[in-house]
Each structure stands twice: as structure tokens, then as C-alpha cells.
N, C-alpha and C positions, 0 to 999 in steps of 0.2 A: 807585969805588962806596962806601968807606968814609965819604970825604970828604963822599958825598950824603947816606948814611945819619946822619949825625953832624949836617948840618942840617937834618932834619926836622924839626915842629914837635914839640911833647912828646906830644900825643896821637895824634900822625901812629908816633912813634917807638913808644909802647908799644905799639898795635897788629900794627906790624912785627917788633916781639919777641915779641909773641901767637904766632908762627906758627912760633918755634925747637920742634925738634919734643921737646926734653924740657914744654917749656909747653904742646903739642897734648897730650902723650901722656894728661892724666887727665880730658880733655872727652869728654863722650858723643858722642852722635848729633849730636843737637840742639846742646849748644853749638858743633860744629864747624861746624853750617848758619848759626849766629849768627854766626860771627867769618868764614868764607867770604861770607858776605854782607855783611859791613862792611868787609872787604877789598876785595871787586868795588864795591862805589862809592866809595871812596879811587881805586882805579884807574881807575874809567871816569871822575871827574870828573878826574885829572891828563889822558888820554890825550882827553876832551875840552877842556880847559882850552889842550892843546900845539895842538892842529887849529886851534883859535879862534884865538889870537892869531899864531900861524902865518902864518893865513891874513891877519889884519889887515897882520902883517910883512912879508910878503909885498909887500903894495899900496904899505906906506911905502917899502922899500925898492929895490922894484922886481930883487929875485931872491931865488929859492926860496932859495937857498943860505945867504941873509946872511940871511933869514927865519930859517932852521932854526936858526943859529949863537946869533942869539941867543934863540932856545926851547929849551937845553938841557935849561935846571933841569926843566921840565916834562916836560921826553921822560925826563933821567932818573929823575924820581919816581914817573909812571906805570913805567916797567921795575922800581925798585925794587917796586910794589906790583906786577907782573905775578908776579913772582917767587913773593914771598910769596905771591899766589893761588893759580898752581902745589903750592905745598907745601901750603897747608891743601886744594886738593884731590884730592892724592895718600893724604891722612891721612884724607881723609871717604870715598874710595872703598874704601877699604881697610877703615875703620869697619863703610862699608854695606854691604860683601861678609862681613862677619865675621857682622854682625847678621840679614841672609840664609838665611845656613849655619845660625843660630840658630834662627830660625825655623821651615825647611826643617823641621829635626830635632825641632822638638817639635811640628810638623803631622802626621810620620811617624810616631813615637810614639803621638799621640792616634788616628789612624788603625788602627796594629797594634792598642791598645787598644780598639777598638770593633769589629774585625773579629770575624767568630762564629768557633766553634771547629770545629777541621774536625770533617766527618762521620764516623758513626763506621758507615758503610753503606759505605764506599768497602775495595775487596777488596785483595786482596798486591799485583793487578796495578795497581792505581790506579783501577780500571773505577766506576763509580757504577753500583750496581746496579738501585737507584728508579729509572722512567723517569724523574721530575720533573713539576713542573706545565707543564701548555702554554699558553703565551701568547697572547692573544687580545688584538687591538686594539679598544678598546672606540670609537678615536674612527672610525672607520668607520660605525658609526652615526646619527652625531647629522649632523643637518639639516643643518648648517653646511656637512660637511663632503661629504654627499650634494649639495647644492648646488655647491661646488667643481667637484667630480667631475663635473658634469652639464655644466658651463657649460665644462669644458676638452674635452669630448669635442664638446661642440656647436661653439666652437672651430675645433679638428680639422678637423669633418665642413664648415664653411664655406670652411677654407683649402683641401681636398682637391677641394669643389665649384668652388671660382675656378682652381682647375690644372686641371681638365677642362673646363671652360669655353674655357680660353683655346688648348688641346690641337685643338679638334674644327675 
């Protein structure tokens, strides 16, 4: 593995070093969705580049076998960048799980903060002694909804007449 990491190209190389996690550890969010995503195409163009001429190899050589042998470099370049994608996405869900919890906590906060303060009507036993206002649906009213209403009982009353129909 050493020996492959050691031939990679130079900008193939410092990318792979991107991903040691003292060099993760002071990217944000977002630069870790940057270098994860330039990681996954290094890898998908090795672990397509190994299928392709694989596949070509294949045909010249007439077995999978001596295909495979000689597509190592490929299979292990892709493996070396599987890896690395592995770890920069162990470091980004960990990120996103942190950032989360961050979140969480000052939706919570602003929440407490905006809640009213309790009553000051409520007795030892906890009881509310106000009956409270009574709720009234106001969309009962409107046409729309009278309409609805009209057209599911009518509905109904046609599905209930086709069973007695078919009954007698």
C-alpha cells in the first residue's frame, strides 16, 4: 500500500494527505463537503477507469483473471481513495452530528425564550382556575367547506343506495 501511495501523482498525493485527520481536524462543515467530494471523484474515476480497461482486458486476453492482474495499479488507486473517502466521511458525520446538537440547542433556547410566563391564576394544586376561552372552529362556516361536507354525505347517501339496490 505504501509503495502505491508513494506513486501517486502529486496532486493525486496531496489530496490523500488532505484526509490524515490532524489536516481534517480545522475544516468546517463545508470544507469537509469540499474535499469529500473531490475525494469521491478521484475514486469513482480509478474504480471506473479499473471496470473499463478490465473489461477491454478481458477481451484481449481472453480471462478475467490475467485481465485483473494486469489492472492492479487501478484497483489499487481506487482502494487507496476508498479509504481516504471512508475517513473524510467519518470526520464530516461527526462534524454534522456536532453541528446538529448545535442547532438543536439554540432552537431550544430561542423557544424557552419566547414561551409566556406561567400563570399566576394556577392554585397549590396546579388546578387552572379560569375556565379559559372556548374554541370555536371558524372554518365550518365558509362555503368551501359547507360544500365539502355536502358533497361527502351525498357521497354516502349514493354508495348506501347502490347496496340496497343490489340487496332487494
Amino acid at each position: 500500500m505504501t509503495k502505491l501511495v508513494n506513486s501517486l501523482s502529486e496532486d493525486e498525493f496531496v489530496l490523500v494527505r488532505q484526509t490524515k485527520k490532524t489536516e481534517m481536524a480545522d475544516l468546517d462543515e463545508d470544507g469537509l463537503i469540499d474535499l469529500h467530494t473531490r475525494i469521491r471523484r478521484s475514486r469513482n474515476k480509478y474504480v471506473k477507469l479499473y471496470r473499463r480497461q478490465g473489461a477491454e482486458k478481458v477481451g484481449a486476453k481472453k480471462s478475467r483473471a490475467a485481465g485483473k492482474s494486469a489492472n492492479e495499479r487501478n484497483a489499487g488507486k481506487a482502494e487507496v481513495f476508498e479509504d481516504a473517502l471512508a475517513r473524510v466521511s467519518r470526520q464530516l458525520g461527526a462534524v454534522a452530528r456536532r453541528s446538529a446538537g448545535e442547532l438543536k440547542q439554540e432552537r431550544l433556547a430561542r423557544a424557552r425564550s419566547d414561551a409566556a410566563a406561567p400563570a399566576e391564576d394556577v392554585g397549590a394544586e396546579g388546578k387552572v382556575r379560569s375556565k379559559g376561552k372556548t374554541r370555536v372552529d371558524a372554518t365550518r362556516n365558509s362555503a368551501g367547506r359547507k360544500k365539502y361536507e355536502a358533497s361527502t354525505i351525498a357521497a354516502g347517501a349514493r354508495r348506501q343506495a347502490k347496496k340496497d339496490s343490489k340487496n332487494r
